[in-house]
PDB file of N, H, CA, C and O in Angstrom:
ATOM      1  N   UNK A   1      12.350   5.457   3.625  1.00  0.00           N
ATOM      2  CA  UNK A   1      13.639   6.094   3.535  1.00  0.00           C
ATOM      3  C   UNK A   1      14.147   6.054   2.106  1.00  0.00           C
ATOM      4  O   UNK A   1      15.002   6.867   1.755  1.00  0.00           O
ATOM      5  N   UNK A   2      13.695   5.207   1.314  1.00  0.00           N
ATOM      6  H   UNK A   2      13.001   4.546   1.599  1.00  0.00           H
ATOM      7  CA  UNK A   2      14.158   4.910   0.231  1.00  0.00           C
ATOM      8  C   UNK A   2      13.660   6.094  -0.902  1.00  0.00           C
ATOM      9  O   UNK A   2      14.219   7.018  -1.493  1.00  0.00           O
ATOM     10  N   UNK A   3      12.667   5.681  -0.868  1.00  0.00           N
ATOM     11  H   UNK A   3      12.213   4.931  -0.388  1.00  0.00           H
ATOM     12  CA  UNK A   3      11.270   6.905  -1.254  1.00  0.00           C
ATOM     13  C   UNK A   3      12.065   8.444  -1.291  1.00  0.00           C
ATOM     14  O   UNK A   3      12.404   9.241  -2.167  1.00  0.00           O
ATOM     15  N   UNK A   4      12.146   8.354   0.209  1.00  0.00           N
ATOM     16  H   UNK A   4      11.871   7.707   0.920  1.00  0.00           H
ATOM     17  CA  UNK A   4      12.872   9.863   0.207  1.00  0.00           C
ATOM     18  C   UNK A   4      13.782   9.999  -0.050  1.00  0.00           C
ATOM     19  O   UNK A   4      13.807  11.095  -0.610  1.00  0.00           O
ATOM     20  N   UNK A   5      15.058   9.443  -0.034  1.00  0.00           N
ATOM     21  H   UNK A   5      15.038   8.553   0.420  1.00  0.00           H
ATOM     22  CA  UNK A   5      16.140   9.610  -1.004  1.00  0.00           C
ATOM     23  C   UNK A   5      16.005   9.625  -2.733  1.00  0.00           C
ATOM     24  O   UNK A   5      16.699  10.292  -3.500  1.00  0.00           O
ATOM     25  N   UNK A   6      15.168   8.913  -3.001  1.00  0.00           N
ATOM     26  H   UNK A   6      14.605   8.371  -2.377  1.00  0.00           H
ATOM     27  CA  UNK A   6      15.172   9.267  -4.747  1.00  0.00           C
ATOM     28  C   UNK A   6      13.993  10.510  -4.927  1.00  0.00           C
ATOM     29  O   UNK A   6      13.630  10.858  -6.051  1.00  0.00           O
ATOM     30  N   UNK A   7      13.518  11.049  -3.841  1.00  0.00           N
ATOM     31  H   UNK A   7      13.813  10.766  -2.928  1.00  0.00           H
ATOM     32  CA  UNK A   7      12.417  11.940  -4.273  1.00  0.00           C
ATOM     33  C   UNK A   7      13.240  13.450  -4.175  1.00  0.00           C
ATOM     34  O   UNK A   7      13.143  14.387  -4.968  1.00  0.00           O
ATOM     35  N   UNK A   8      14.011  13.372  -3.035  1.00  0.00           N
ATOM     36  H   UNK A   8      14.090  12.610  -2.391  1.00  0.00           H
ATOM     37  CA  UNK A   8      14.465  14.531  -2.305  1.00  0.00           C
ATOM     38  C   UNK A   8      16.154  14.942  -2.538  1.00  0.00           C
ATOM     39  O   UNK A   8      17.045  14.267  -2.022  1.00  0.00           O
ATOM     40  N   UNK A   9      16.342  15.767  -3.122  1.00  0.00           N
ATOM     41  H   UNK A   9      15.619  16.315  -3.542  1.00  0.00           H
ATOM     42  CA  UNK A   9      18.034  15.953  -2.805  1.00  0.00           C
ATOM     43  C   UNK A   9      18.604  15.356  -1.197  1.00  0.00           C
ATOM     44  O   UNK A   9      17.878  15.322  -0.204  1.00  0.00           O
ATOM     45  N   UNK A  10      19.860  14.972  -1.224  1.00  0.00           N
ATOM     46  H   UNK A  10      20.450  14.999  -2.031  1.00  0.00           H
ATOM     47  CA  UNK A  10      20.550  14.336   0.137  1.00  0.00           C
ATOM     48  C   UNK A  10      20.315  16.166   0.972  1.00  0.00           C
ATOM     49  O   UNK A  10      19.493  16.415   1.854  1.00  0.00           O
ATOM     50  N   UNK A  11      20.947  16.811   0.570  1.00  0.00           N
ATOM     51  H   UNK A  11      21.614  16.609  -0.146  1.00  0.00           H
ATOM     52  CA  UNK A  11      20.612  18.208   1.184  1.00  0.00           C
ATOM     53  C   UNK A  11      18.957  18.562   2.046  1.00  0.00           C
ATOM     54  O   UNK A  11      18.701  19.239   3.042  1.00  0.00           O
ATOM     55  N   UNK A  12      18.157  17.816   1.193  1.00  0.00           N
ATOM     56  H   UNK A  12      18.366  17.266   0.385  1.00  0.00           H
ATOM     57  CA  UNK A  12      16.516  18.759   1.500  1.00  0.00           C
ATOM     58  C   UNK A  12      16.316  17.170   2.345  1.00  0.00           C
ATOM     59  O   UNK A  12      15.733  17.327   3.418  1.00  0.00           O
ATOM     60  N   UNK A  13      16.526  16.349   2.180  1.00  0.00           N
ATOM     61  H   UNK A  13      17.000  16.221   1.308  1.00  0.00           H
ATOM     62  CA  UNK A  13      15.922  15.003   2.884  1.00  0.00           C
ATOM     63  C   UNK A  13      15.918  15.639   4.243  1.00  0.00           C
ATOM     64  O   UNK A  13      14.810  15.610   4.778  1.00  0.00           O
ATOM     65  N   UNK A  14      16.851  16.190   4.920  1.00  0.00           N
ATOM     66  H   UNK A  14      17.751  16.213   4.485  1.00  0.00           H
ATOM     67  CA  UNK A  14      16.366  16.447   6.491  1.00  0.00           C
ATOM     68  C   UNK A  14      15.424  17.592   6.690  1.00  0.00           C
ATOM     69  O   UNK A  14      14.846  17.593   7.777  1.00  0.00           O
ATOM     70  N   UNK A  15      15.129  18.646   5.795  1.00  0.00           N
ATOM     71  H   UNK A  15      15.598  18.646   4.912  1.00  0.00           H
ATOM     72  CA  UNK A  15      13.810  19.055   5.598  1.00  0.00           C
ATOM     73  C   UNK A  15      12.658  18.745   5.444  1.00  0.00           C
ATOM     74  O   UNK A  15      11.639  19.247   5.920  1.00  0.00           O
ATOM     75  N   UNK A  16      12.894  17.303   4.285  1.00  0.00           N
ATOM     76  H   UNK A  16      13.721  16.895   3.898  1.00  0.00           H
ATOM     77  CA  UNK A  16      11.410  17.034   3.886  1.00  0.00           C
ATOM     78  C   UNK A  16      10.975  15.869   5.531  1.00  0.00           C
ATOM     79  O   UNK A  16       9.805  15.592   5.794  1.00  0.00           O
ATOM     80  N   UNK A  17      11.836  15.506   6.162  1.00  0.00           N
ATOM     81  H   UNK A  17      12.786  15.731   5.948  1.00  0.00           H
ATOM     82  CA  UNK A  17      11.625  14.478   7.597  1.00  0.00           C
ATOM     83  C   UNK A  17      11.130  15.563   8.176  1.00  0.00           C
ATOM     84  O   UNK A  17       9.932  15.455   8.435  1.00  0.00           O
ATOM     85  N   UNK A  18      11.767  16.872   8.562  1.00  0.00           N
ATOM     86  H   UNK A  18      12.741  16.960   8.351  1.00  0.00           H
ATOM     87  CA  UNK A  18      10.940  17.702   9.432  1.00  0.00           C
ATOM     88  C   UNK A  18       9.775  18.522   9.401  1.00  0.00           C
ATOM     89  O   UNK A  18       9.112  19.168  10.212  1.00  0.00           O
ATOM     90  N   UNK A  19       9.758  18.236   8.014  1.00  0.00           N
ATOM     91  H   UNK A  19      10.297  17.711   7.355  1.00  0.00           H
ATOM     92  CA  UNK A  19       7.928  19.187   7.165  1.00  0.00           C
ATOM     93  C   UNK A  19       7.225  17.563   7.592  1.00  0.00           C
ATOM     94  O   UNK A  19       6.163  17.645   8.208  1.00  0.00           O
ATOM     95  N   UNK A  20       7.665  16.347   7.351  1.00  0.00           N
ATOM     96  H   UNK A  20       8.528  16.280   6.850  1.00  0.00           H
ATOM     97  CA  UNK A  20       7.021  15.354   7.280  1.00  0.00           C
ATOM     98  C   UNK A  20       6.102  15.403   9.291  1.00  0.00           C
ATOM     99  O   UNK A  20       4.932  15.469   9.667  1.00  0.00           O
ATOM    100  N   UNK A  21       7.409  15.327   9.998  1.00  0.00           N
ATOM    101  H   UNK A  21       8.360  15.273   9.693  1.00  0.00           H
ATOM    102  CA  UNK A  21       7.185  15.067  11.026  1.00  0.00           C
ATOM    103  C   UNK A  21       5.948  16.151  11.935  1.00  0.00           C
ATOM    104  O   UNK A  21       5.138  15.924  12.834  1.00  0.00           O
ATOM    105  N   UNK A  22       6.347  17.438  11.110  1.00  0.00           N
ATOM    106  H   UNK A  22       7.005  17.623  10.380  1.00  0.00           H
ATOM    107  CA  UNK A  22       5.634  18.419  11.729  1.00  0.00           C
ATOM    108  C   UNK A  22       4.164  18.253  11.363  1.00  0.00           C
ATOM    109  O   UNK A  22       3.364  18.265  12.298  1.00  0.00           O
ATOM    110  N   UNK A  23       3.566  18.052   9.741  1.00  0.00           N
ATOM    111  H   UNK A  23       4.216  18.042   8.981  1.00  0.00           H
ATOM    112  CA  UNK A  23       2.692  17.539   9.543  1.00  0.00           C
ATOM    113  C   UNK A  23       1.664  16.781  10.344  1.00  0.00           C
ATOM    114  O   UNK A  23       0.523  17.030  10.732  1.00  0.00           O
ATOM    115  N   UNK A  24       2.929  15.230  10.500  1.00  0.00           N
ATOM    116  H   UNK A  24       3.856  15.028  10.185  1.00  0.00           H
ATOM    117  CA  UNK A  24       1.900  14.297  11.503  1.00  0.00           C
ATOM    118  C   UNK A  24       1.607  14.528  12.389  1.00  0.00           C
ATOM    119  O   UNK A  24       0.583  13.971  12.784  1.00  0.00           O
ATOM    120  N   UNK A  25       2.452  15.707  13.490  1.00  0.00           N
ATOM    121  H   UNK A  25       3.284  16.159  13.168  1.00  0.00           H
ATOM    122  CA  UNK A  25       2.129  15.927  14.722  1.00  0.00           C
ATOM    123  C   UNK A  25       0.671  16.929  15.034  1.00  0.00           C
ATOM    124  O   UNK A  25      -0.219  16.888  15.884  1.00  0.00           O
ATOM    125  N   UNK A  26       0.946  17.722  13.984  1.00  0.00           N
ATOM    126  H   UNK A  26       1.669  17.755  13.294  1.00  0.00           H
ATOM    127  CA  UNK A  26      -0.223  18.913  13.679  1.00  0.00           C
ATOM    128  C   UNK A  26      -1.585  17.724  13.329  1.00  0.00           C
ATOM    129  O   UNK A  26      -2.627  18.143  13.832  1.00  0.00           O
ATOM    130  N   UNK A  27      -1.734  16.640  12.737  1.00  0.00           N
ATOM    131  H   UNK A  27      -0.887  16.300  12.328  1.00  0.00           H
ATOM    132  CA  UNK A  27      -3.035  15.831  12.418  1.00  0.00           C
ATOM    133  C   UNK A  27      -3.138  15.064  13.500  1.00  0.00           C
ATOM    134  O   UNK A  27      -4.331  14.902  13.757  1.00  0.00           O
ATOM    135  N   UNK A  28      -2.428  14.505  14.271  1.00  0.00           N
ATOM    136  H   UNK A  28      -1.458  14.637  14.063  1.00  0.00           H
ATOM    137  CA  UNK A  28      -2.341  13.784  15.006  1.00  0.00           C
ATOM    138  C   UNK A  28      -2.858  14.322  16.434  1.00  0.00           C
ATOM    139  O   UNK A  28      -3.132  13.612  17.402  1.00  0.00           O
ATOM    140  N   UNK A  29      -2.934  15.737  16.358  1.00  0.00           N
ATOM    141  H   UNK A  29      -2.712  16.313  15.572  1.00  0.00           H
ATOM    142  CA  UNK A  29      -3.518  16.569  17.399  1.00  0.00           C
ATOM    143  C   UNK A  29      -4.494  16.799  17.522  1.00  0.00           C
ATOM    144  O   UNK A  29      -5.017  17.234  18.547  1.00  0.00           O
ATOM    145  N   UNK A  30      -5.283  16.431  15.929  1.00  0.00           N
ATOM    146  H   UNK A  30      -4.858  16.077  15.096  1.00  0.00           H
ATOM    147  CA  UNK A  30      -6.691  16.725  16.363  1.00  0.00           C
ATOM    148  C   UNK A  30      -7.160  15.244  16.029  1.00  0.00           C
ATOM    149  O   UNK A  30      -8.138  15.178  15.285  1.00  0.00           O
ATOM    150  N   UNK A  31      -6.690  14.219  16.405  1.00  0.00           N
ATOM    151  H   UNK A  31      -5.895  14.272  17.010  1.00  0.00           H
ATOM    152  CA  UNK A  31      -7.395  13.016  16.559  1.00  0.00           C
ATOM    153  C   UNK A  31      -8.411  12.668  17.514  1.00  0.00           C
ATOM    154  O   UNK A  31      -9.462  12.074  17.274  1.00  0.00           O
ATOM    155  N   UNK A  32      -7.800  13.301  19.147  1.00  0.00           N
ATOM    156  H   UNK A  32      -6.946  13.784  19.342  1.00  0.00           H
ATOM    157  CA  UNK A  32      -9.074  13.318  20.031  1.00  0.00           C
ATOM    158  C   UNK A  32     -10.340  14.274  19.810  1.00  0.00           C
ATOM    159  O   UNK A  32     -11.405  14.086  20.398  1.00  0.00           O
ATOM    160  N   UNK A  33     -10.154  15.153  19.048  1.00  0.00           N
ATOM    161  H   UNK A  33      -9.289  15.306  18.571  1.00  0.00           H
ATOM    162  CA  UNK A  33     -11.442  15.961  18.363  1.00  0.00           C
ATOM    163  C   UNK A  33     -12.184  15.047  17.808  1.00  0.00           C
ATOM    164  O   UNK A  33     -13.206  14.610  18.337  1.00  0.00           O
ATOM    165  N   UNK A  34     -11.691  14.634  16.574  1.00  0.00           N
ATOM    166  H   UNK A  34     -10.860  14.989  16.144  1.00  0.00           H
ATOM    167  CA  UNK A  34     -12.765  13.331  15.426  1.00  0.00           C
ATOM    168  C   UNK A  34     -13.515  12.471  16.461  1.00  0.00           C
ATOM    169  O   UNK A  34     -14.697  12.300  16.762  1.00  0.00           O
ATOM    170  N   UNK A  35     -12.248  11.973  16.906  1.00  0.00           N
ATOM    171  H   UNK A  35     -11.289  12.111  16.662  1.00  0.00           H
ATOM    172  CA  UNK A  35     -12.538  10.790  17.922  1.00  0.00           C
ATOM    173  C   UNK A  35     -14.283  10.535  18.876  1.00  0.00           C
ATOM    174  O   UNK A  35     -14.909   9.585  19.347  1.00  0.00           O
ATOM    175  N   UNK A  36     -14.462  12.066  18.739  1.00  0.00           N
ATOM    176  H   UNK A  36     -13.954  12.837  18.356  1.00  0.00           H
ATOM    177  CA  UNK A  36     -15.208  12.477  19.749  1.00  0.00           C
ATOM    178  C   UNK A  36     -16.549  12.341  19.303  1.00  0.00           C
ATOM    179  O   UNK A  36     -17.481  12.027  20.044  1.00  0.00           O
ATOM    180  N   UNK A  37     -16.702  12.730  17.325  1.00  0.00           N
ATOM    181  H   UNK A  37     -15.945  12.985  16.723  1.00  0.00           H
ATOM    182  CA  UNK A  37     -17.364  12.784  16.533  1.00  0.00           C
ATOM    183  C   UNK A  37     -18.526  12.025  16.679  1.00  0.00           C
ATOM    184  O   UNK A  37     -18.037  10.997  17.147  1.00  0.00           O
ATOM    185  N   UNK A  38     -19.816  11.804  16.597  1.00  0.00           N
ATOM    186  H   UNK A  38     -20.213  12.639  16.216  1.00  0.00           H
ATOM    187  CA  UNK A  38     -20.497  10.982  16.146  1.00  0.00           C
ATOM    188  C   UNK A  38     -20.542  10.021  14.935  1.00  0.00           C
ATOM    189  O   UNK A  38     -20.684  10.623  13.870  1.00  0.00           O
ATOM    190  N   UNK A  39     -20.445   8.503  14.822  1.00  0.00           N
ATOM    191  H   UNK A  39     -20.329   8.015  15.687  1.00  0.00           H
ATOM    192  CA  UNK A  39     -20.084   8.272  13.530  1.00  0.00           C
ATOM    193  C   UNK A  39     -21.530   8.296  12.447  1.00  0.00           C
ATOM    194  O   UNK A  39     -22.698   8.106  12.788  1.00  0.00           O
ATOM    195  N   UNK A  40     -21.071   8.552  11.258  1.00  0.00           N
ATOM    196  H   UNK A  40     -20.123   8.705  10.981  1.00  0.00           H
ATOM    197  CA  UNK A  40     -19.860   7.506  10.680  1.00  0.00           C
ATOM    198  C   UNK A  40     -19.205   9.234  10.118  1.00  0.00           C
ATOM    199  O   UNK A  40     -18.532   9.348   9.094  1.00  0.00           O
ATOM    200  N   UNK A  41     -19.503  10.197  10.843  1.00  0.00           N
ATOM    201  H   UNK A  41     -20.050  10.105  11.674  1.00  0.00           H
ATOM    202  CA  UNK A  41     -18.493  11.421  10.302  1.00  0.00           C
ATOM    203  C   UNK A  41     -16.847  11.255  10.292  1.00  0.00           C
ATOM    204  O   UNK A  41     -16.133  11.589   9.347  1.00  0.00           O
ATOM    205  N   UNK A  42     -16.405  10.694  11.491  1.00  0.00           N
ATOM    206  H   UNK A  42     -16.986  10.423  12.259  1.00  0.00           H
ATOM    207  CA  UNK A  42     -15.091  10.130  11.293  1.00  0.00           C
ATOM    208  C   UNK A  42     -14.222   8.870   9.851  1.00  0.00           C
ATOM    209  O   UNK A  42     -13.126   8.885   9.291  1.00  0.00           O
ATOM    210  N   UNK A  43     -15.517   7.895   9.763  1.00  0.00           N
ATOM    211  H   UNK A  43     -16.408   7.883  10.218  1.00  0.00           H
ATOM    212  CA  UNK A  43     -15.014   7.188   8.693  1.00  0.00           C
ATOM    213  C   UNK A  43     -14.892   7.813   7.061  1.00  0.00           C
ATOM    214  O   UNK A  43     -14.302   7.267   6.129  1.00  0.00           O
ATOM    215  N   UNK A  44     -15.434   8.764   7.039  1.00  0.00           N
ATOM    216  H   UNK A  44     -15.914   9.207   7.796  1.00  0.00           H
ATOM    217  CA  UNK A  44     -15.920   9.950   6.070  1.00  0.00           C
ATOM    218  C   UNK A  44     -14.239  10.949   5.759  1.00  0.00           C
ATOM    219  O   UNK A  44     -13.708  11.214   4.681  1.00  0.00           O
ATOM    220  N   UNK A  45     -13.824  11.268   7.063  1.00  0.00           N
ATOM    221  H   UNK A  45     -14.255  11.053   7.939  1.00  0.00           H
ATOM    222  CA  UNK A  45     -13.331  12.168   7.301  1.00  0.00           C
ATOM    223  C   UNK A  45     -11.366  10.887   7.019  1.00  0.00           C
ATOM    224  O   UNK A  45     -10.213  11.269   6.820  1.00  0.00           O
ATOM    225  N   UNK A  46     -11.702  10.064   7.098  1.00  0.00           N
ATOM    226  H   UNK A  46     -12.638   9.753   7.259  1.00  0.00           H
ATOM    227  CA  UNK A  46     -10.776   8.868   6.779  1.00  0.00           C
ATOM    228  C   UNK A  46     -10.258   8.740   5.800  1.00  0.00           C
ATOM    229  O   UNK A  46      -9.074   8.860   5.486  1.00  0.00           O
ATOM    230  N   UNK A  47     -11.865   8.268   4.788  1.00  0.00           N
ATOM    231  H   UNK A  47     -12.827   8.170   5.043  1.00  0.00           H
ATOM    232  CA  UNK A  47     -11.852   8.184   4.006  1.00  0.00           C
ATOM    233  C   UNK A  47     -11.762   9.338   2.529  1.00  0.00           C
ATOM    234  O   UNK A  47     -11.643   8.995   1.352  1.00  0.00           O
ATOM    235  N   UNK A  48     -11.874  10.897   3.138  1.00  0.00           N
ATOM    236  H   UNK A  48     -11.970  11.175   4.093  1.00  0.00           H
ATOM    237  CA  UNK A  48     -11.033  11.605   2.194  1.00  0.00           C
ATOM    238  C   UNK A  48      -9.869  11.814   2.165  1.00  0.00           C
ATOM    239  O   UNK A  48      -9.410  12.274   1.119  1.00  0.00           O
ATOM    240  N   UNK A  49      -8.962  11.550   3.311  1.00  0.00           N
ATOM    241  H   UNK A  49      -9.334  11.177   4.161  1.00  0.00           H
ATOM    242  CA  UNK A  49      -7.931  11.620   3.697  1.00  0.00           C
ATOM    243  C   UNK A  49      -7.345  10.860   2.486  1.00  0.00           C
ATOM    244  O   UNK A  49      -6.901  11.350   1.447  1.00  0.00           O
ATOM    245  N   UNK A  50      -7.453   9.327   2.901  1.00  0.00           N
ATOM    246  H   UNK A  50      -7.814   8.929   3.745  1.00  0.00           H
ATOM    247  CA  UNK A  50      -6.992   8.322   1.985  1.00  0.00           C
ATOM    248  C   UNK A  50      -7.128   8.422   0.510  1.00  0.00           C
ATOM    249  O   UNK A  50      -6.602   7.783  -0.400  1.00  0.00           O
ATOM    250  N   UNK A  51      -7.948   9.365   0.525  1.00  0.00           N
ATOM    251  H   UNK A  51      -8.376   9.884   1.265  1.00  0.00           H
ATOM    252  CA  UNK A  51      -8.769   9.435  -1.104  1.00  0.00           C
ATOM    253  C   UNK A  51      -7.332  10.977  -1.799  1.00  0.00           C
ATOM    254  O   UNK A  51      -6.585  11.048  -2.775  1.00  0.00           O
ATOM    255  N   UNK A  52      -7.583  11.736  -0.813  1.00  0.00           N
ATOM    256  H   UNK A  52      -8.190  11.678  -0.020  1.00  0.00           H
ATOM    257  CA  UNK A  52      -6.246  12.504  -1.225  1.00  0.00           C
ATOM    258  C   UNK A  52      -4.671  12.184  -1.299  1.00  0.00           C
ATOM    259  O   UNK A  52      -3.779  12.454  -2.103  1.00  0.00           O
ATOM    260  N   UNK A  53      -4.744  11.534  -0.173  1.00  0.00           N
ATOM    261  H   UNK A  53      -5.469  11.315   0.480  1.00  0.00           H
ATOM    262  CA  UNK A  53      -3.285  10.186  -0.651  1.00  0.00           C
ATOM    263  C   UNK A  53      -2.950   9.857  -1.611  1.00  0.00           C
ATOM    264  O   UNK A  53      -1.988  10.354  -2.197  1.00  0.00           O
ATOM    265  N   UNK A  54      -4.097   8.329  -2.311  1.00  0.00           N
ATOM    266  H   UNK A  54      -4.878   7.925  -1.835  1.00  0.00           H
ATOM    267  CA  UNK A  54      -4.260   7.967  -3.660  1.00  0.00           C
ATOM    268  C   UNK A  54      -3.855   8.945  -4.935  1.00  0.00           C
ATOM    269  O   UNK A  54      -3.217   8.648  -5.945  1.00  0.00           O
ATOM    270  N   UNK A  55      -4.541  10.423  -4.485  1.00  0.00           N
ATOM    271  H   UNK A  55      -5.060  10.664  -3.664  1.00  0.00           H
ATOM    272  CA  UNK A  55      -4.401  10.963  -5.657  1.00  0.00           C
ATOM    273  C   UNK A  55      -3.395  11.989  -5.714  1.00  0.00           C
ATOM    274  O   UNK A  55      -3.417  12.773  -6.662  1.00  0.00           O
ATOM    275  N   UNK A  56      -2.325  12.105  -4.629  1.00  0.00           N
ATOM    276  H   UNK A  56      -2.307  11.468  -3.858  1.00  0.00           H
ATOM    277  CA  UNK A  56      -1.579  13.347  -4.464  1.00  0.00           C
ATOM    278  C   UNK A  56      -0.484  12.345  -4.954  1.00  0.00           C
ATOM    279  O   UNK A  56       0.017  12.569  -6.056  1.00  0.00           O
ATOM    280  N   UNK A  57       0.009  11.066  -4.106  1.00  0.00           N
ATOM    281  H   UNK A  57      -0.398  10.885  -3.210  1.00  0.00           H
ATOM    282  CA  UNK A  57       0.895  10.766  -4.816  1.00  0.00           C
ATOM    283  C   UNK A  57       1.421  10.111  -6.060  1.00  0.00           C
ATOM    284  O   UNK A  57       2.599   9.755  -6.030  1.00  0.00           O
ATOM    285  N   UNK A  58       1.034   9.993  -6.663  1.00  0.00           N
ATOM    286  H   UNK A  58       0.077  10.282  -6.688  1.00  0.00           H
ATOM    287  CA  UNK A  58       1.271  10.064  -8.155  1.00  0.00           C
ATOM    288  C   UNK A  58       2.042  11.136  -8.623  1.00  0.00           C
ATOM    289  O   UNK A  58       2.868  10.956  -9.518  1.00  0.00           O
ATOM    290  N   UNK A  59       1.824  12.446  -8.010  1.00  0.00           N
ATOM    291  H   UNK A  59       1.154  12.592  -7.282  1.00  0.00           H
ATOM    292  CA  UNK A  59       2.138  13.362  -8.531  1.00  0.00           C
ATOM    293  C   UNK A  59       3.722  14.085  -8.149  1.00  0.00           C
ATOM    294  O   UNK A  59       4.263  15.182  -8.289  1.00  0.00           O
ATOM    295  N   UNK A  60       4.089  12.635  -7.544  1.00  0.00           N
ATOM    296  H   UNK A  60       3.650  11.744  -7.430  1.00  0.00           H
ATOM    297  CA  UNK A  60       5.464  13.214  -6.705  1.00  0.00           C
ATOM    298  C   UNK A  60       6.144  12.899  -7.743  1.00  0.00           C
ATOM    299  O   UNK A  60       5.591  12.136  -8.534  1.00  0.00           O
ATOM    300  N   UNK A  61       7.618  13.409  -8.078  1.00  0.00           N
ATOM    301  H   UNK A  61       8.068  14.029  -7.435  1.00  0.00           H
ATOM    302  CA  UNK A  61       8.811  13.066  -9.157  1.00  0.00           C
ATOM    303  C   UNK A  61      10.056  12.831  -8.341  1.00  0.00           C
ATOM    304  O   UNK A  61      10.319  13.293  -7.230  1.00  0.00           O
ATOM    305  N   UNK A  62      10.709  12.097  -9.032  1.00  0.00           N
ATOM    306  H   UNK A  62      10.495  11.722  -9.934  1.00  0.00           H
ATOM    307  CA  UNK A  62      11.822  11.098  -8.665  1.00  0.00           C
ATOM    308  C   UNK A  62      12.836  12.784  -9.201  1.00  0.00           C
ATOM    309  O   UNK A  62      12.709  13.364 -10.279  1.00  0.00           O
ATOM    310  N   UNK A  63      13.570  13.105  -8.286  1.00  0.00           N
ATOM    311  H   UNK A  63      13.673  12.633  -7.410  1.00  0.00           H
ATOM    312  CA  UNK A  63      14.589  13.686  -8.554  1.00  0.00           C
ATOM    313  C   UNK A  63      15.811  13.305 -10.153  1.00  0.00           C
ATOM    314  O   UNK A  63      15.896  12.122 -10.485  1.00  0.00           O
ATOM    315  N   UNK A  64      16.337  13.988 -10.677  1.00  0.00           N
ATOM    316  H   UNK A  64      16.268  14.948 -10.407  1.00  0.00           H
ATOM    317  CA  UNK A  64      16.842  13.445 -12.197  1.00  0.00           C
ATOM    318  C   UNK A  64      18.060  12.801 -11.377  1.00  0.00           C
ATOM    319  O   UNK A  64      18.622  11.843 -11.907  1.00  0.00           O
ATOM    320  N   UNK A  65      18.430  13.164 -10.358  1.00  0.00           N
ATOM    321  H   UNK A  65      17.973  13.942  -9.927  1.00  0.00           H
ATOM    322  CA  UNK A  65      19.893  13.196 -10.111  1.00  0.00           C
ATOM    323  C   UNK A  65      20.254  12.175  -9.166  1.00  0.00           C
ATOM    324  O   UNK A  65      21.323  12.151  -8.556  1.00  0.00           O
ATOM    325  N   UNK A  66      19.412  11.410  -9.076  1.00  0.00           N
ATOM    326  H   UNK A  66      18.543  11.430  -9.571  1.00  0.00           H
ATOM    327  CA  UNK A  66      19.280  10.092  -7.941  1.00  0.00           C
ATOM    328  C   UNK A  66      19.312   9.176  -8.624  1.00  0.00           C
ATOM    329  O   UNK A  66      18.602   9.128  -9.628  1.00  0.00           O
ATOM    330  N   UNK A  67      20.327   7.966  -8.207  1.00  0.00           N
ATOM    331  H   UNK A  67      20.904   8.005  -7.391  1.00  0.00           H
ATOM    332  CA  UNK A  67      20.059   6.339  -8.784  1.00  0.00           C
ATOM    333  C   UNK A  67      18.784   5.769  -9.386  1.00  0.00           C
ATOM    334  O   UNK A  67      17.917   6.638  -9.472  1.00  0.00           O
ATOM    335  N   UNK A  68      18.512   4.915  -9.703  1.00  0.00           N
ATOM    336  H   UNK A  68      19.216   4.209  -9.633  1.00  0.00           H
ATOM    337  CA  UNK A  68      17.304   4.249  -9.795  1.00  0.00           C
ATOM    338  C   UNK A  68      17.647   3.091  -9.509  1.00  0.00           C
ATOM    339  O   UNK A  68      18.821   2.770  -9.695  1.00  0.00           O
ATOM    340  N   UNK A  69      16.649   2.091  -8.945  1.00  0.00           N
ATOM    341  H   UNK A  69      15.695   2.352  -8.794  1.00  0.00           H
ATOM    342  CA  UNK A  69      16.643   1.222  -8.322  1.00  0.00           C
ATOM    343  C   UNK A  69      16.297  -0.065  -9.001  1.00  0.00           C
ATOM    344  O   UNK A  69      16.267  -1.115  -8.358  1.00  0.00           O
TER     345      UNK A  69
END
């Protein structure tokens, strides 16, 4: 919550919760697909995930117009 208040205008924060939420629900749908996978294609499929994480966020910016902490 914190995160998203210095990332997001107070205005867009209930946007960026509902892009957030819609997101997880859309990945979270095809979990029984992977699931189904033979491994280790799933730990693969994990592990780029996480690997795009690592490298996407960095790239987020702190709004100018928010406190700092």
């Amino acid at each position: 919550m914190a995160a998203n208040a210095r990332t997001f205008h107070v205005e867009s924060a209930a946007t960026a919760f509902g892009f957030s939420s819609f997101f997880a629900r859309l990945v979270s749908s095809a979990v029984p697909i992977v699931a189904l996978i033979p491994q280790p294609t799933p730990m693969y499929i994990f592990a780029v995930n996480a690997l795009i994480g690592i490298f996407v966020t960095p790239l987020l910016k702190v709004h100018p117009d928010t406190e700092k902490f």
